[in-house]
C-alpha positions as CSV (number, residue, x, y, z in Angstrom):
1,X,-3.0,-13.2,6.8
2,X,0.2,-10.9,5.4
3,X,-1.2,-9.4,2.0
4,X,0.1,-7.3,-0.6
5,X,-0.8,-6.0,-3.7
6,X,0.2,-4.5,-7.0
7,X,-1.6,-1.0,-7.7
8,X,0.1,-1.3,-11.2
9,X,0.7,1.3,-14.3
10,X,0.0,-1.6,-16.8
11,X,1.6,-0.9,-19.9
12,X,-1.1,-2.1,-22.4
13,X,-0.5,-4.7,-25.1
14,X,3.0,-5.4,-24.3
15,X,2.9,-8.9,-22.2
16,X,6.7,-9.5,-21.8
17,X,7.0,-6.1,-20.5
18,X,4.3,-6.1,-18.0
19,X,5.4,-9.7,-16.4
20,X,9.2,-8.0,-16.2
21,X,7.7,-4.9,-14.0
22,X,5.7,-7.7,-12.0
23,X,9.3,-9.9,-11.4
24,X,11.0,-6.8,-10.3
25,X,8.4,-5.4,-8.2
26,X,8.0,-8.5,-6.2
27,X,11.8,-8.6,-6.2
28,X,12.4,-5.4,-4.6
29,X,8.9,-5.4,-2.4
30,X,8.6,-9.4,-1.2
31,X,11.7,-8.1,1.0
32,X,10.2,-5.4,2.6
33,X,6.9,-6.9,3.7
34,X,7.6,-11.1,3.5
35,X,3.7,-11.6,2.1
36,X,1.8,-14.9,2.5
37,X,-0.5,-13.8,-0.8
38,X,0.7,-11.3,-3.2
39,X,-2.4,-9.8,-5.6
40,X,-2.3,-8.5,-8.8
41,X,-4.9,-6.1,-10.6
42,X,-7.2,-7.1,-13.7
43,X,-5.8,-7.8,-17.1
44,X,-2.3,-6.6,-15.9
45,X,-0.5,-8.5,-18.8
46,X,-2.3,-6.4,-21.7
47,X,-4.3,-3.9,-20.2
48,X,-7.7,-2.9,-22.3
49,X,-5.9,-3.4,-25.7
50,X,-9.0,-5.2,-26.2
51,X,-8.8,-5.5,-30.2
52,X,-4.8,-6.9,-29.9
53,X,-6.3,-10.2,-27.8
54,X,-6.5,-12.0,-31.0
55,X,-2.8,-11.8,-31.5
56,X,-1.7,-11.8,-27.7
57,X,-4.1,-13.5,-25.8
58,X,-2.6,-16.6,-24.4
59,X,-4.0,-20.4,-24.1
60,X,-4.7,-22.1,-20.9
61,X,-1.2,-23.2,-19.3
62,X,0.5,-20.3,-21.5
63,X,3.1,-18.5,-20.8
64,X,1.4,-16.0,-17.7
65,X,0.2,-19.1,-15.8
66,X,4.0,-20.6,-16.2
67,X,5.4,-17.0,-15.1
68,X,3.0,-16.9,-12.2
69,X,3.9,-20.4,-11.1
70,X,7.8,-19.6,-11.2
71,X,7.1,-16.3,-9.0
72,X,4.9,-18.5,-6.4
73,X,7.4,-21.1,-5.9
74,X,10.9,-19.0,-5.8
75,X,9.3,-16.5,-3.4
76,X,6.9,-19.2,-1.2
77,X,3.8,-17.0,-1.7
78,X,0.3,-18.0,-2.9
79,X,-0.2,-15.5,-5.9
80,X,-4.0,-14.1,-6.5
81,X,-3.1,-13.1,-10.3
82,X,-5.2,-10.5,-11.1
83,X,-6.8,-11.6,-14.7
84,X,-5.9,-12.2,-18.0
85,X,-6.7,-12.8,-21.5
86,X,-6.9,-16.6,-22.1
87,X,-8.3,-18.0,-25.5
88,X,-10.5,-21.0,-25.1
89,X,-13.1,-22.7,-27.8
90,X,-15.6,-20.7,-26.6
91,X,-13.6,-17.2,-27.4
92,X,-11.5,-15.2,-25.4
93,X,-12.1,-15.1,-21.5
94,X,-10.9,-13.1,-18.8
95,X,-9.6,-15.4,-16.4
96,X,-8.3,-15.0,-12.8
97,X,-6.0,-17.8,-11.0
98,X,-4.7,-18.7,-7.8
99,X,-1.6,-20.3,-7.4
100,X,-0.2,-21.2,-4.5
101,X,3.2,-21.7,-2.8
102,X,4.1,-24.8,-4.7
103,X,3.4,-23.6,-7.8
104,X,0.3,-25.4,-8.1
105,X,-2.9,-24.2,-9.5
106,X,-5.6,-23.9,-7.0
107,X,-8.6,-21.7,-8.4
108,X,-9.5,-20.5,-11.8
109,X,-12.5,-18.3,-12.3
110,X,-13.4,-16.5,-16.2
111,X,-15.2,-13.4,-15.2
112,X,-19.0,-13.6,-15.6
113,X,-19.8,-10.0,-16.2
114,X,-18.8,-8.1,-19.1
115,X,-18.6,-4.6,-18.7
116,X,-20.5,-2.7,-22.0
117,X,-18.4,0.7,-20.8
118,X,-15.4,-0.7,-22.1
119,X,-16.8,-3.2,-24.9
120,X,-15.5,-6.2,-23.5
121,X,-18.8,-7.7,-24.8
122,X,-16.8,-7.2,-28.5
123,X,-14.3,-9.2,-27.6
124,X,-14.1,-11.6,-24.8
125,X,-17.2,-13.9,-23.6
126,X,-18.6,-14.4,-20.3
127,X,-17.4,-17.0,-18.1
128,X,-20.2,-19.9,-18.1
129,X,-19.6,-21.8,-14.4
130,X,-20.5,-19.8,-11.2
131,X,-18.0,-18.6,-8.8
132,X,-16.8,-20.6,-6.2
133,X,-14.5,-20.5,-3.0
134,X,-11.4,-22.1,-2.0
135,X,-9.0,-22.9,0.6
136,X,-5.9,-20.6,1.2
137,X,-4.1,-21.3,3.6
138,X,-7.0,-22.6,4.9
139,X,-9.1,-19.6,4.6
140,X,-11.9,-19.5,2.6
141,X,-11.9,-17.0,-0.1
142,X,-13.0,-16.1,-3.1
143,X,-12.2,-14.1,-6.4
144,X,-14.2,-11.7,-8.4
145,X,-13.4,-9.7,-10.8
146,X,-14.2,-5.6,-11.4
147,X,-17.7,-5.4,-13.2
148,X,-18.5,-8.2,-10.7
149,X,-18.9,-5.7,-8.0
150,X,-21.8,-4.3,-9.5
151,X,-23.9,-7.9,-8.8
152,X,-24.4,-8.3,-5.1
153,X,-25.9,-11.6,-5.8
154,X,-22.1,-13.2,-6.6
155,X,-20.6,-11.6,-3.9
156,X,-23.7,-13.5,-1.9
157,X,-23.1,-16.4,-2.8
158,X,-19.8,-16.6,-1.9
159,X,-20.5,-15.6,1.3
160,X,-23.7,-18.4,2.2
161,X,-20.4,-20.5,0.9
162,X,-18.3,-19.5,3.8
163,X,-15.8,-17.2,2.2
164,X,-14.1,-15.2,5.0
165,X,-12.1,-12.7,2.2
166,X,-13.1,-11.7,-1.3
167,X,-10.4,-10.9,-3.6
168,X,-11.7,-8.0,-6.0
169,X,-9.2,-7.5,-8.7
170,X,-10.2,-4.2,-11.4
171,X,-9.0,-2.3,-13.8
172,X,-11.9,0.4,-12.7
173,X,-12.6,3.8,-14.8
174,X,-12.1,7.0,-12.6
175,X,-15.0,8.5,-13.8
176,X,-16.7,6.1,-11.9
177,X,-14.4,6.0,-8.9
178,X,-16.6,7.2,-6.0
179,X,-18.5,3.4,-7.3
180,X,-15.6,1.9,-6.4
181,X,-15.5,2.6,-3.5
182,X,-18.6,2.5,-1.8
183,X,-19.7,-0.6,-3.8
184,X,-16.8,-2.1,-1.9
185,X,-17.6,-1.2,1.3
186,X,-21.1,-2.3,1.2
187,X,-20.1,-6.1,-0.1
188,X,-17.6,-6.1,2.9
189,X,-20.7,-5.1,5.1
190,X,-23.7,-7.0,3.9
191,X,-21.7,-10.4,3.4
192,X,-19.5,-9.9,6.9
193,X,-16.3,-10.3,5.1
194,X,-13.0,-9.1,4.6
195,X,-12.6,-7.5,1.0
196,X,-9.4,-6.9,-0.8
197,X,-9.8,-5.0,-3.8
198,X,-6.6,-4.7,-5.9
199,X,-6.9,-1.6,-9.1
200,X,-4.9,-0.2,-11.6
201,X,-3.7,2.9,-12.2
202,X,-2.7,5.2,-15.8
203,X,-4.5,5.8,-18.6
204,X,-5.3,3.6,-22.0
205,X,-7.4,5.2,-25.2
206,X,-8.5,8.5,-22.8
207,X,-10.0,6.2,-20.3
208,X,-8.2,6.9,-17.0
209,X,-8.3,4.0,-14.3
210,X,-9.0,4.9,-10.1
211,X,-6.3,3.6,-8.1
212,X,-7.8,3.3,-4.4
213,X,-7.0,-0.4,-3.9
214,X,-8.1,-0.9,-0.5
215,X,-9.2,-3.2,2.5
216,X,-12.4,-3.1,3.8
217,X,-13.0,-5.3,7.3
218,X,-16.2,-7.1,7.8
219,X,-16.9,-4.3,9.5
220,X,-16.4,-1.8,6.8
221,X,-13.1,-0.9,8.5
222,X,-10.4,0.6,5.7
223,X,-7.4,-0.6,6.5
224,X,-5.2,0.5,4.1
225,X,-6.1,3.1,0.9
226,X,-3.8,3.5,-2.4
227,X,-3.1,6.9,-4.3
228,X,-5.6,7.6,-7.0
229,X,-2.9,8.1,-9.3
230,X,-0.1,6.5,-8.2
231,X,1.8,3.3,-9.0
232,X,2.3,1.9,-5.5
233,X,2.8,-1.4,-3.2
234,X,-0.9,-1.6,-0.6
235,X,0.4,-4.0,2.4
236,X,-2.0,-5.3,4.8
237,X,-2.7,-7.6,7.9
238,X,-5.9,-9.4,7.8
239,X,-7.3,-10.7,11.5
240,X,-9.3,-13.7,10.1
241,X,-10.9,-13.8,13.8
242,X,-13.2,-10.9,12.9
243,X,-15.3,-12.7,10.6
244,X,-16.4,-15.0,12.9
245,X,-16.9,-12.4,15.3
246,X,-19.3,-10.3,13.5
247,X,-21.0,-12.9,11.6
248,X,-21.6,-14.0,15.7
249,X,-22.7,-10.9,17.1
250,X,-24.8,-9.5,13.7
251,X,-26.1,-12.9,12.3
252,X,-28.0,-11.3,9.2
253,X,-26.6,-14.2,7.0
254,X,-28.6,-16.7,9.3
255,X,-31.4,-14.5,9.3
256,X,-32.1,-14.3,6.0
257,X,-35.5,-15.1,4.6
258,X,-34.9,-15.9,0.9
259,X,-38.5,-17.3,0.5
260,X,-39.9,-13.7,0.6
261,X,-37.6,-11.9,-1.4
C-alpha cells in the first residue's frame, strides 16, 4: 500500500485557504509519488482557532467533505482526511472521514477524547459511538485521532477487530513530542500493526505543534520520519504481509487473558 501524507503548516481559522494549500500540494506531489491513500493531519481546515468554530465550523456534507470528495475522484486516491470541525445537534465534533476513490464516503469517526491541554472540552463534544474499522482497499484499518493515542484500550480494540493499519492523524504540542513518539511505537507493537501517524507543524496562540509524522511497522520498524519543524510530503510503502507474519510468529493477541485483567 502506496501512502502519503500532509505534514501541513495549517493556517488557522482560514478554511478556504487551507483547502487551496491541500489542492496544490496534492497537485504538485500526487505526480511524484502516484499514492493509493493520501492523509491529512488533524483539524487542517481551521487549526486550534477553537473559539472561531461557531462561525466556521461546517455541517455534515459541508463544503470540506464536498472538497475532499472532488480531490478523491479527480486524482483516483482514497483520502484519510485528517479531522475537522463539524457542527451536529449535539455541538461541535471533531470528525475524521475516509473517502475513497469514487468519491464516496466510507468511514466517519468524531474523536472520543478531548484533550483538556488545549480546551477542546470548551468547545467541541466527544464523539458518542466507538471506533470501528473498515475496508480500504481491502485492508482493514482504522482511524484515531491525536489525544486518542493516549488510550491503549481504542487502539485495542481495533486491533481484536482485525485492523492491519491505524491511521493516527494529530495536531500534537511539541512540548510533549518525545509522547508522540514513543506512544506510537508502542501501539504499533502491542497491537501487531502498521501505524501511520500523520502531524502538523507551526505554531497557533504560543503553542508550537511536533512534526515527526512517521510509520511505525508491526514490528516497531520506522519507516519513514518527518522534520520537527518543517512543512513537508512523508511517502511510504506499506508490506501488508507483515502483519500476518508477526501476529503468526508472536501471537500475544490470541494469548490474551482478559478474564484476569
Amino acid at each position: 500500500m502506496k501512502v502519503m501524507m500532509y505534514q501541513m503548516d495549517v493556517i488557522a481559522g482560514k478554511p478556504e485557504e487551507n483547502r487551496a494549500k491541500v489542492s496544490e500540494w496534492l497537485q504538485y506531489e500526487y505526480k511524484k509519488y502516484e499514492p493509493e491513500v493520501v492523509v491529512l493531519p488533524e483539524m487542517w481546515t481551521t487549526g486550534y482557532a477553537l473559539d472561531e468554530l461557531e462561525q466556521i465550523a461546517e455541517t455534515s456534507g459541508g463544503t470540506t467533505e464536498a472538497f475532499v470528495q472532488q480531490l478523491a475522484k479527480e486524482y483516483n486516491v482514497t483520502i484519510v482526511a485528517g479531522s475537522f470541525a463539524v457542527k451536529t445537534d449535539r455541538g461541535i465534533v471533531n470528525r475524521s472521514i475516509v473517502v475513497n476513490e469514487e468519491g464516496e464516503l466510507v468511514h466517519t469517526y468524531d474523536k472520543i477524547h478531548l484533550v483538556p491541554m488545549l480546551n477542546e472540552p470548551d468547545y467541541l463534544v466527544g464523539g458518542n459511538e466507538k471506533a470501528a474499522t473498515f475496508s480500504l482497499n481491502g485492508v482493514n484499518a482504522g482511524v484515531l485521532i491525536c489525544y486518542d493515542l493516549r488510550f491503549p484500550e481504542v487502539f485495542r480494540t481495533l486491533a481484536l477487530n482485525g485492523a492491519e493499519v491505524i491511521f493516527v492523524v494529530g495536531e500534537w504540542p511539541a512540548a510533549r513530542r518525545d509522547h508522540w513518539d514513543t506512544l506510537l511505537k508502542a501501539r504499533a507493537i502491542e497491537n501487531q500493526c502498521y501505524i501511520v501517524a500523520c502531524d502538523t507543524v507551526g505554531e497557533h496562540n504560543n503553542v508550537e505543534y511536533s512534526g515527526n509524522s512517521l510509520v511505525y511497522s508491526p514490528f516497531g520498524t520506522q519507516y519513514v520520519r518527518a522534520s520537527p519543524v518543517e512543512e513537508e510530503t512523508v511517502y511510504s510503502v506499506l508490506d501488508l504481509e507483515e502483519v500476518a507474519t508477526f501476529r503468526k510468529s508472536v501471537p500475544n493477541l490470541k494469548n490474551r487473558v482478559p478474564d484476569l485483567y
